[in-house]
C-alpha positions as CSV (number, residue, x, y, z in Angstrom):
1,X,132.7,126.0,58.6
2,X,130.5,128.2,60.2
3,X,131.9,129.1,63.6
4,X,128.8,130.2,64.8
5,X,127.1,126.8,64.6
6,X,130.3,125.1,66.3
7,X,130.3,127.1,69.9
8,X,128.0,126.1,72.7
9,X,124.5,127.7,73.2
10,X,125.6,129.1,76.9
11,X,129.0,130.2,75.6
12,X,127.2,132.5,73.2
13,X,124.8,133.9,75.5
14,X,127.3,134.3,78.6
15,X,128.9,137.6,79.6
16,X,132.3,137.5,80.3
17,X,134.3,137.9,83.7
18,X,135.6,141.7,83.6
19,X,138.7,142.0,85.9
20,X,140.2,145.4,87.3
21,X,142.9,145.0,85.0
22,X,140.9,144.5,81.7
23,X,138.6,147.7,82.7
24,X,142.4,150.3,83.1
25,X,144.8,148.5,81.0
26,X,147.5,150.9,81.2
27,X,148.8,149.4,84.2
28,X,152.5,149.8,83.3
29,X,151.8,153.5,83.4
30,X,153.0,155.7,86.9
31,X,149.2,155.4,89.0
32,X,147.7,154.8,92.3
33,X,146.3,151.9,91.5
34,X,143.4,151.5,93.6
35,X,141.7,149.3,92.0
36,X,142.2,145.5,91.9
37,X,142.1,144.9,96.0
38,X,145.7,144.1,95.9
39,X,148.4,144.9,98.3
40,X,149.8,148.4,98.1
41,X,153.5,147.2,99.0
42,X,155.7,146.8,96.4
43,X,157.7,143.0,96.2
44,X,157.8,142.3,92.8
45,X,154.7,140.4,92.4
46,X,152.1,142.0,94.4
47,X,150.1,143.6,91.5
48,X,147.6,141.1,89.4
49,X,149.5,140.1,86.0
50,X,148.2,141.3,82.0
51,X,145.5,139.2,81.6
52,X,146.3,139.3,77.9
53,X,149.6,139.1,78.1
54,X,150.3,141.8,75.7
55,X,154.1,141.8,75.8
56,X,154.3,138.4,75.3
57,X,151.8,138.3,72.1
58,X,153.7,141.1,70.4
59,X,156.6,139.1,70.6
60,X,155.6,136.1,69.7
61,X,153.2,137.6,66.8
62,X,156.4,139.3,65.5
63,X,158.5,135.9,65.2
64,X,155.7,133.6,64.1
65,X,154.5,136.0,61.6
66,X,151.1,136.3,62.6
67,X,148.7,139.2,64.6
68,X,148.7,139.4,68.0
69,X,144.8,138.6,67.8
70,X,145.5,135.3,66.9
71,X,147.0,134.4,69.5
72,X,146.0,132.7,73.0
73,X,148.5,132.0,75.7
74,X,147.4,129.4,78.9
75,X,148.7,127.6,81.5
76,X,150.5,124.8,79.4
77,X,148.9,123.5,76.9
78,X,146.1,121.3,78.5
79,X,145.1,125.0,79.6
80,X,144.2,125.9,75.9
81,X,143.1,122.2,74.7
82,X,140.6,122.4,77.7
83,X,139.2,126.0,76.7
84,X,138.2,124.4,73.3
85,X,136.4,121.8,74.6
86,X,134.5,123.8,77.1
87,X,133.8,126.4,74.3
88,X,133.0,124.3,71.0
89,X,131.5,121.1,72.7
90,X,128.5,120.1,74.3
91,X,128.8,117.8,77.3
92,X,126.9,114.4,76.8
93,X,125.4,115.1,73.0
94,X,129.1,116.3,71.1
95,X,131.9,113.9,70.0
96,X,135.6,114.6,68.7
97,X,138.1,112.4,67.0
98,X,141.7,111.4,68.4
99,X,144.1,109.3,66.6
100,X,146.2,106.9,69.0
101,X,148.7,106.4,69.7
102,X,148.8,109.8,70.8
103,X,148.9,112.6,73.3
104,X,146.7,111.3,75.9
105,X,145.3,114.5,77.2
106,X,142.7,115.1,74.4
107,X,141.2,111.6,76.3
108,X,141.3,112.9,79.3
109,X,139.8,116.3,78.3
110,X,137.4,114.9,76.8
111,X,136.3,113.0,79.4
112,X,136.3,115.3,81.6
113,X,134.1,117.5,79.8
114,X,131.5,114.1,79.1
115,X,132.3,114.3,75.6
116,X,132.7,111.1,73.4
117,X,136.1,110.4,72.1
118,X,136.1,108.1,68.7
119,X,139.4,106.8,68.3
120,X,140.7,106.0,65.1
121,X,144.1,104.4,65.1
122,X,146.8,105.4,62.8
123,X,148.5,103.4,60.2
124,X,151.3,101.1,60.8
125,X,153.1,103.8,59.4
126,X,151.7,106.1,61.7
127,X,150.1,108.5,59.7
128,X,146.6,109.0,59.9
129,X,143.5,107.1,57.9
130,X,141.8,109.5,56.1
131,X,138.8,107.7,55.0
132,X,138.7,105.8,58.4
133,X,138.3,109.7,60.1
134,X,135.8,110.8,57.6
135,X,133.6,107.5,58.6
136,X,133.6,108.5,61.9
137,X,132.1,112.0,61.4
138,X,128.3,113.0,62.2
139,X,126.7,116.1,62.9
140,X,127.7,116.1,66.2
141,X,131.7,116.0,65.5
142,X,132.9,119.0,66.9
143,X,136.9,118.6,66.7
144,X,139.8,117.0,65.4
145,X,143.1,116.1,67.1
146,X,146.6,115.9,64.9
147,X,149.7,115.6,67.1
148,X,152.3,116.2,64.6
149,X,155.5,115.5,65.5
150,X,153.2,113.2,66.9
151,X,154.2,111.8,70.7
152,X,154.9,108.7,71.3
153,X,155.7,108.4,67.6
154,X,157.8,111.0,66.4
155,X,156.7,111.4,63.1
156,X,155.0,114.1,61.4
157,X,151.7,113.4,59.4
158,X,151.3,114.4,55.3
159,X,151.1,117.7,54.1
160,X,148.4,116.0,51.8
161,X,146.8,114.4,55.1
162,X,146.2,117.6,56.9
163,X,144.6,119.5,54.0
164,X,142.1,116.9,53.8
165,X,140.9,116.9,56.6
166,X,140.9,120.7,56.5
167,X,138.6,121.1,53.3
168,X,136.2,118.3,54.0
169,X,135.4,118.6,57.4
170,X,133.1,121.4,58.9
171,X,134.6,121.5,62.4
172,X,137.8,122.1,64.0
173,X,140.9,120.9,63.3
174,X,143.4,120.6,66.2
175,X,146.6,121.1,65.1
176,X,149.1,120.2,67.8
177,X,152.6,121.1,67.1
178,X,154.4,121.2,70.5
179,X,157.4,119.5,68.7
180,X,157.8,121.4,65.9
181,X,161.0,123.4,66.2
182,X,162.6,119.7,66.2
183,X,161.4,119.3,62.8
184,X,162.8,119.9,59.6
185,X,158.9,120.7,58.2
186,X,157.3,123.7,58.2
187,X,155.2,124.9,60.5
188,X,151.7,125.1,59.7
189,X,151.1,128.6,61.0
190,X,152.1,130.0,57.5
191,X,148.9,129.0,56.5
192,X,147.1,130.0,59.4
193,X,144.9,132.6,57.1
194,X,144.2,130.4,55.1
195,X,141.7,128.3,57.2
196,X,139.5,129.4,59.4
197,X,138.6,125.8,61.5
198,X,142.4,125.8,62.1
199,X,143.5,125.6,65.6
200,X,147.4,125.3,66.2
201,X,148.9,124.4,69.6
202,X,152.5,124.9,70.6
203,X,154.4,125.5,73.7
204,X,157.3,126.6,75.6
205,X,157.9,124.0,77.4
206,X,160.0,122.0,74.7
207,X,162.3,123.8,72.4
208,X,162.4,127.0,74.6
209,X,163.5,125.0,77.6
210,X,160.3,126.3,80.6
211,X,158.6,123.5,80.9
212,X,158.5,124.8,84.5
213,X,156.7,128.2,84.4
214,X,153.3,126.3,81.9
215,X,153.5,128.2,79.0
216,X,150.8,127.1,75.9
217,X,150.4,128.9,73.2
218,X,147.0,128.7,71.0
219,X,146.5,130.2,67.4
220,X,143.6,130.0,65.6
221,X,141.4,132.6,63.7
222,X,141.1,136.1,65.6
223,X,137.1,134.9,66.3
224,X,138.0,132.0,67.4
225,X,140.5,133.4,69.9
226,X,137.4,135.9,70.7
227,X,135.2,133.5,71.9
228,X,138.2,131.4,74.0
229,X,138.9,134.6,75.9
230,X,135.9,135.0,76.9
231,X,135.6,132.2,79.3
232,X,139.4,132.2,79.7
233,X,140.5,132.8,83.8
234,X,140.8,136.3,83.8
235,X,144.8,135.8,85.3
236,X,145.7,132.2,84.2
237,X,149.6,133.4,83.6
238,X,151.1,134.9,86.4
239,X,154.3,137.5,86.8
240,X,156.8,135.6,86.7
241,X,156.1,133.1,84.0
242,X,155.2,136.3,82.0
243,X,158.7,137.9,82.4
244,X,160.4,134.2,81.9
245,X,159.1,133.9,78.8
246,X,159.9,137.5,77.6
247,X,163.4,136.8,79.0
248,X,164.0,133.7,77.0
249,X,162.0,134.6,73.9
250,X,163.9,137.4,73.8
251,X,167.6,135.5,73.0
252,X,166.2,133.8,69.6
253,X,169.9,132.6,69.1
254,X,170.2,130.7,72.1
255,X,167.0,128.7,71.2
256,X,168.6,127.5,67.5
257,X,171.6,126.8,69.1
258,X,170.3,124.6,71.7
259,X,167.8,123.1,69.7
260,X,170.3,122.2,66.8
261,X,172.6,120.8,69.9
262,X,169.5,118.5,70.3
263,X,168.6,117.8,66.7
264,X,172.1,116.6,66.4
265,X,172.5,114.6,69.7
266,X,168.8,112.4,68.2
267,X,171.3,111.8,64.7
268,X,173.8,110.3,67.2
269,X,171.5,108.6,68.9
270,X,169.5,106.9,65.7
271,X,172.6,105.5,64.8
272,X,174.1,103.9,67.6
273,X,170.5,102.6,68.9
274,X,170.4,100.6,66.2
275,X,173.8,98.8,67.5
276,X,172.3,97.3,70.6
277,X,171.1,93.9,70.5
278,X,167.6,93.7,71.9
279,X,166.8,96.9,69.6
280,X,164.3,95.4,67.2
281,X,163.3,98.8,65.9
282,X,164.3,102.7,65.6
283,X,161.6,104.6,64.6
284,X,162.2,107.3,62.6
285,X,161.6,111.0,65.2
286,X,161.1,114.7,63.8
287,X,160.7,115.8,67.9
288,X,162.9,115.9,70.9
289,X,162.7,111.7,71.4
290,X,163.0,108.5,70.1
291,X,160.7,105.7,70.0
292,X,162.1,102.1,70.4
293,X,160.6,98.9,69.9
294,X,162.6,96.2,72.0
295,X,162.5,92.8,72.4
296,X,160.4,92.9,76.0
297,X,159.7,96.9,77.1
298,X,159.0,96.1,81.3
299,X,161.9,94.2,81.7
300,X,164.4,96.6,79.6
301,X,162.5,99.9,81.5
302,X,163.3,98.3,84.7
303,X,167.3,97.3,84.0
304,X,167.5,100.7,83.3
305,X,165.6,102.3,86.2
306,X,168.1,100.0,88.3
307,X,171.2,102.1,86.3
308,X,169.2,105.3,87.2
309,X,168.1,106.0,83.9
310,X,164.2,107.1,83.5
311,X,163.0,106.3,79.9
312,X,159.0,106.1,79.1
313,X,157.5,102.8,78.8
314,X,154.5,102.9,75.4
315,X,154.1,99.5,76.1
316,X,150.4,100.0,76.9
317,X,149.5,102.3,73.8
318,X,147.7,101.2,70.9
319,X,150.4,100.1,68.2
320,X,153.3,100.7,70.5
321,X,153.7,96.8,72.0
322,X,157.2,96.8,73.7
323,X,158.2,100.0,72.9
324,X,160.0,102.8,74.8
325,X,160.0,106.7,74.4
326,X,163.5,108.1,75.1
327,X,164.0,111.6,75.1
328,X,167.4,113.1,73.8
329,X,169.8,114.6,76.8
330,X,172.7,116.2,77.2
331,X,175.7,114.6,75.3
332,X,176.9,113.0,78.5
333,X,173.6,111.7,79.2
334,X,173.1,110.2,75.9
335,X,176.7,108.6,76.0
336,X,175.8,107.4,79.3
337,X,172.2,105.5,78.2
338,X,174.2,104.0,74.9
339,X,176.8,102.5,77.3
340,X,174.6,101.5,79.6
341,X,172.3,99.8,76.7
342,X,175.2,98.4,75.6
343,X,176.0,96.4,78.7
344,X,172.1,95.1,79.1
């Protein structure tokens, strides 16, 4: 891959945004700070936030076992996924490749950036066809999506899947991995070093329970992050998201345990699914849900609206024809839904 080749002609030539805060970046030290425009009356929040969110990156580069360089922190996901587009593609002349059924965001960012989305579904099995993808490459393919634990799905794609794609395509491969600390693979940021057109996405909005404060989290080659800070919003995380996340990032055991709680609430829940009726099929789920394929999805979405229970109807997604996406609650919400389905 040359990296070079893959990011836009403007991006290149463009000079970055310099904030107040990028030019003195010892902000934590004792100062006037006269600087930034900002209010001189101390609440909590009236200084501008890190830009780079140093604290955070350190702590993060320490448990993932990476460099803090590699690492690019938005707000939420889409944040990140939208950078990459507006970096690597070229609106109305570059294309990328999503595999429904998937996370429909890539869709979205792609059209909102004019850039051509070639869908190639996955396998009944949902894993992904290789040969199909490589067909669908030209010299204008800047980037690949992989959802794995994919969503709606569940599953996680091949080891054997992934590295194909890796070492026979010269653009980007997306990696997201937003359910991966529900999964009993490894994640794919051990071999972060090891190629360069690897982009990973994760988040803290799953596992780490802040779904509110829109935490993403981007790793990718220390170039690549280069060039995505450099059209990046100079403050796109503010205070108090950034000292959430430290809070909560900081209590690693808390995390497993509550995470484990989950894992083994889904077992539970895979097993007594399987004992209602209209249930034609439990799909297997390495994330923090499970997909259901029932005998007639908008009629079984409403019964269960009328119980006041809010499940997520696929029934409109490619390969997901009367299916539900139920995500795994506390243990006296999921006793609740199986009694409830039981009654139906």
């Amino acid at each position: 891959m040359n990296l070079e080749k893959l990011i836009r002609t403007n991006i290149k030539a463009m000079q970055p945004y310099s904030s107040a805060r990028d030019e003195f970046t010892d902000f934590d030290q004792k100062m006037i700070f006269l600087d930034a425009n900002e209010s001189p009356f101390e609440n909590g929040v009236n200084r501008y936030p890190d830009p780079q969110q140093q604290a955070i990156k350190l702590v993060l580069a320490e448990q993932k076992s990476v460099n803090p360089n590699q690492i690019l922190l938005g707000n939420g996901s889409d944040e990140v996924l939208d950078l990459i587009f507006r970096a690597f593609c070229e609106p109305n002349r570059d294309n990328v490749i999503t595999l429904p059924p998937t996370y429909g965001m890539y869709g979205v960012l792609a059209n909102l950036n004019a850039i051509e989305n070639r869908e190639v579904l996955l396998s009944s099995d949902f894993q992904p066809e290789i040969e199909r993808i490589l067909e669908k490459v030209d010299a204008n393919t800047k980037m690949i999506f992989l959802c794995s634990p994919n969503n709606p799905t569940g599953n996680s794609f091949s080891d054997e899947s992934i590295v194909t794609l890796l070492e026979n395509f010269n653009g980007l491969v997306v990696l997201d991995e937003a359910y991966i600390d529900f999964s009993e693979k490894e994640s794919w940021l051990t071999k972060l070093n090891d190629y360069p057109n690897l982009i990973i996405t994760q988040t803290l909005s799953k596992a780490y329970g802040l779904a509110g404060i829109r935490m993403g989290i981007l790793y990718a080659a220390p170039e690549i992050i280069t060039v995505l800070n450099k059209i990046k919003p100079p403050y796109n995380l503010n205070v108090l998201s950034q000292q959430k996340a430290l809070e909560v990032l900081s209590d690693g055991k808390l995390i497993k345990t509550k995470t484990n709680l989950i894992k083994g609430e889904k077992r539970n829940l895979l097993k007594q699914l399987l004992e209602v009726n209209f249930i034609r099929n439990v799909y297997p789920s390495e994330a923090n849900f499970i997909l259901i394929k029932v005998d007639d999805a908008n009629t079984r979405y409403n019964q269960l609206l009328e119980k006041g229970i809010v499940v997520r109807n696929r029934n409109n997604q490619p390969l997901c024809e009367n299916c539900l996406r139920i995500s795994i609650g506390t243990p006296e919400e999921n006793e609740f839904l199986i009694n409830i389905l039981k009654t139906l």
